[in-house]
C-alpha positions in Angstrom: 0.0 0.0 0.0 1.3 3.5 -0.8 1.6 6.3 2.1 -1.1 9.6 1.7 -1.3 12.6 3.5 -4.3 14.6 3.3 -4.8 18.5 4.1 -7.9 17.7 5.6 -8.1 16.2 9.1 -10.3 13.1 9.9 -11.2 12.6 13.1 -13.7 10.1 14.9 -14.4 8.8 18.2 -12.5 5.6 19.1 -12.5 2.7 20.9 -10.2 -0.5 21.3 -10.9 -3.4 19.9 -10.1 -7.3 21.4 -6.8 -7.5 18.6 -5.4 -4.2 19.5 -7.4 -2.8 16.0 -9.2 0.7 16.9 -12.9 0.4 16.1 -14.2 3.8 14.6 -17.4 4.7 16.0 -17.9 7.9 14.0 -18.1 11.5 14.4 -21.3 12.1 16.3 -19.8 10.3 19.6 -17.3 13.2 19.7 -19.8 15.9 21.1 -19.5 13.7 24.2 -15.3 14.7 24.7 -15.7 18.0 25.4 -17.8 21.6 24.7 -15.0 22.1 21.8 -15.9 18.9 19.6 -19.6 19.2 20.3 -19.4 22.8 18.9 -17.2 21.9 16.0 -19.7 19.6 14.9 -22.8 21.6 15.6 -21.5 24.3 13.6 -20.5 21.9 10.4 -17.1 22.5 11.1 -16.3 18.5 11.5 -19.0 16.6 9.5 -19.2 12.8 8.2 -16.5 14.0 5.5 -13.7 14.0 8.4 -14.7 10.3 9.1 -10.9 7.8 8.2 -13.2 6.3 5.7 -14.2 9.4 3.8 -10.6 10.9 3.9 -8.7 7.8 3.4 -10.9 4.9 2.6 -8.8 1.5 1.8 -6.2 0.3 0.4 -3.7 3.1 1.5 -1.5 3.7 5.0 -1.9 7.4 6.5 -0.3 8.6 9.6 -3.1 8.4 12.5 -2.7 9.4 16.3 -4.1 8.1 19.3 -5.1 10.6 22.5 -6.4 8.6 25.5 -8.9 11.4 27.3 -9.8 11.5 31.0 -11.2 14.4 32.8 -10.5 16.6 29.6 -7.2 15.9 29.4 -4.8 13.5 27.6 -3.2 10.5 29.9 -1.5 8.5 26.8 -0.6 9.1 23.5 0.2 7.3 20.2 1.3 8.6 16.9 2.2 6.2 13.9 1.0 5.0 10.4 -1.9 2.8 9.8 -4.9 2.1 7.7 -8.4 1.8 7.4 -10.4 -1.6 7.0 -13.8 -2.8 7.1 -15.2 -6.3 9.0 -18.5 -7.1 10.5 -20.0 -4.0 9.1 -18.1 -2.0 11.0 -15.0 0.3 10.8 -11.2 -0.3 11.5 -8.2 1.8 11.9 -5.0 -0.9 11.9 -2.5 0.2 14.1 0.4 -0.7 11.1 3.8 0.9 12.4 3.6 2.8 15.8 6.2 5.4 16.2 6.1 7.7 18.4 4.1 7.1 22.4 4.2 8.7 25.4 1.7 10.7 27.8 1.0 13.3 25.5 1.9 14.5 22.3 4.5 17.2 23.6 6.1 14.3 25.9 6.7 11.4 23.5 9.5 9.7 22.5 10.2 7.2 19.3 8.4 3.7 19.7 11.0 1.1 20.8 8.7 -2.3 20.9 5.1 -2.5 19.3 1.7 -0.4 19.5 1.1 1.5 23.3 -1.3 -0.8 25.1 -4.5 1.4 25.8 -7.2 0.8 28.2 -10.8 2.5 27.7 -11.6 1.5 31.1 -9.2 4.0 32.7 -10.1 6.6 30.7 -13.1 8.4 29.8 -12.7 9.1 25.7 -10.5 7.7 23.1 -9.7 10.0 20.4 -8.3 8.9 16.5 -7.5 11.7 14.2 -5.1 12.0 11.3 -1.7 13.6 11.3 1.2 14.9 9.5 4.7 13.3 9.2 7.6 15.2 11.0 10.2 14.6 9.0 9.9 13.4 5.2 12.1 10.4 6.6 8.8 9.0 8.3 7.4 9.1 4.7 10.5 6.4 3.8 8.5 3.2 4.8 9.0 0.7 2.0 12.7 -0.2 0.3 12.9 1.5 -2.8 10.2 4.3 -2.5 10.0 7.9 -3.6 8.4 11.0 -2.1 6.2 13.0 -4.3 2.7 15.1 -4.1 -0.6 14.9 -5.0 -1.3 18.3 -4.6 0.7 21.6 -2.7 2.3 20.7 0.7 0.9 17.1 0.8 3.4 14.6 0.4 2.9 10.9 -0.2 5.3 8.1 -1.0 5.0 5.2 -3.2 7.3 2.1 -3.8 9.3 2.0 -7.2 8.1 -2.0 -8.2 10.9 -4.4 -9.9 10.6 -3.7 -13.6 8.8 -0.6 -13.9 9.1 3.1 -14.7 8.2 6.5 -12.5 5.5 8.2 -14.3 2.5 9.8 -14.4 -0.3 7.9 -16.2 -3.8 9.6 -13.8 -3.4 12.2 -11.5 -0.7 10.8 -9.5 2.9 10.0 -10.2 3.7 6.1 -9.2 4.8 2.9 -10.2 4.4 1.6 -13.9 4.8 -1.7 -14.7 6.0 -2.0 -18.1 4.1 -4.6 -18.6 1.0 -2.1 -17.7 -1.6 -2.3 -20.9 -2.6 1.0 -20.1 1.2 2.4 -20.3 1.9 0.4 -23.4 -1.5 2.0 -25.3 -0.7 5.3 -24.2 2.6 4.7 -25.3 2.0 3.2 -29.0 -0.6 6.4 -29.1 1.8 9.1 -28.1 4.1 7.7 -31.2 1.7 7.1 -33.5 0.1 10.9 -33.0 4.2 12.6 -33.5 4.5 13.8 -37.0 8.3 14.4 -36.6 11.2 12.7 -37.3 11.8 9.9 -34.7 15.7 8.8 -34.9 16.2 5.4 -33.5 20.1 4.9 -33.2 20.0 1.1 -32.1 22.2 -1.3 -34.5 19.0 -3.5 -34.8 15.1 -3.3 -34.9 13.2 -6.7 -35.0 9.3 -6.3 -35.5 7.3 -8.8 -37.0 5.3 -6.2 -39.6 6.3 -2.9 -40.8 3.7 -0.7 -42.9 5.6 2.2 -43.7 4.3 5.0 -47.1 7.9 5.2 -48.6 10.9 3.2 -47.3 13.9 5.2 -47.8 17.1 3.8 -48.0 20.3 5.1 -47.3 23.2 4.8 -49.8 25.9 2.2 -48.7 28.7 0.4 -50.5 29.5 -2.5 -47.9 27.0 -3.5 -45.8 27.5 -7.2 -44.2 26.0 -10.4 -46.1 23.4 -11.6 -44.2 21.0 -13.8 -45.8 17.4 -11.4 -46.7 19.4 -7.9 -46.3 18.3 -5.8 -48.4 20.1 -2.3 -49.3 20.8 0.7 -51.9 23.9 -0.1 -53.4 26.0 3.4 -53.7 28.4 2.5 -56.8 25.8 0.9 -59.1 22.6 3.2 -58.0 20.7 -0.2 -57.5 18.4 -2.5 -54.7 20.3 -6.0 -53.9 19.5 -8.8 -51.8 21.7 -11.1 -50.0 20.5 -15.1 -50.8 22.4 -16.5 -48.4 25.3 -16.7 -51.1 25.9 -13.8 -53.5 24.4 -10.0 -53.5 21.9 -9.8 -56.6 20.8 -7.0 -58.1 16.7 -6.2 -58.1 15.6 -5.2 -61.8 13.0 -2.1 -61.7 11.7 -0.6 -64.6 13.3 2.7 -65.6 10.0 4.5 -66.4 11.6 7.7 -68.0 12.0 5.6 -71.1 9.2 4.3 -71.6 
């Protein structure tokens, strides 16, 4: 999965599940945190559209933080990169690569074992929101990836796969396989539409079918005898063919005196 950032924030009530998973109850149960929250959503500011699932959805890793809530203020903290999944009907955040935990965000340090164990009995709220990396190293999750943006000041990485080229096909820049149909079509289009001169310098070009207007061919008084080459022969001004044994010369038909 590649690594997104968004610029807007999603944010949801939380609360820990029996495999360590945080179930996302949605961002209604927030009004009950505090006077802030149940503001912020009266007033539109934070609507279903902040929910992981509407920011995020699947299939992608985001960097998520954990505030454990009691009597209005934050006891434990988590910050790391996760993602969002679906089972039962209901919604997921999986806790992917903790790294950072402590009691609040101000006094954390860097994760030195797996995710902070956090328990909603001892505290009154448990609060999930998204977050920002705070260095582009964090970003660096996968061998062989690359930083890049999908739009101003919002970084995402993506991995570079074996065989395949960095492009942009869609709105993003990412991984092409050049084995990608899509890449290959846009490809064969791109030459097909360029009206220019296209200079190919390899020393050989094997196709099965060429379907050319006018095949020019360049002047050349020793090319190698290979059995089927065909070329312009400089001294005598005349097509020959290689049969495997001799050059012979292709008669034409000299149509000025006719």
């Amino acid at each position: 999965m590649n690594l997104k950032t968004s610029l807007t924030t999603a944010i949801e009530l939380g609360n820990i599940s029996s495999d360590d998973n945080i179930e996302l109850l949605g961002v209604e149960p927030l009004k009950l945190v505090n006077q802030a929250l149940y503001f912020a959503i009266e007033n539109k500011d934070i609507t279903p559209q902040h929910t992981f699932k509407s920011t995020f959805g699947p299939d992608v890793l985001f960097f998520y933080a954990l505030e454990q809530v009691k009597n209005n203020s934050v006891i434990k903290y988590e910050r790391g990169i996760g993602y969002y999944f679906e089972q039962n009907n209901k919604s997921f955040l999986k806790r992917h690569i903790p790294i950072a935990t402590g009691s609040n965000s101000q006094n954390s340090s860097i994760c030195s074992g797996g995710c902070t164990k956090f328990n909603c009995t001892e505290c009154d709220h448990l609060i999930v929101y998204s977050t920002v990396p705070i260095t582009y190293a964090e970003c660096l999750i996968h061998k062989n990836s690359i930083i890049t943006s999908a739009n101003p000041f919002q970084p995402h990485s993506f991995v570079v796969e074996e065989n395949s080229l960095v492009g942009r096909l869609g709105d993003n820049v990412g991984s092409i396989s050049l084995e990608d149909k899509n890449f290959i079509d846009s490809l064969v289009s791109s030459i097909c539409q360029f009206s220019k001169q296209i200079v190919l310098k390899t020393s050989k070009l094997i196709c099965k079918r060429a379907q050319v207007d006018i095949l020019d061919f360049l002047p050349s008084s020793n090319p190698k005898a290979k059995k089927g080459s065909l070329y312009y022969d400089n001294d005598s001004n005349t097509l020959k063919v290689y049969d495997g044994n001799k050059w012979k010369t292709l008669s034409y038909v000299d149509e000025d005196s006719e």
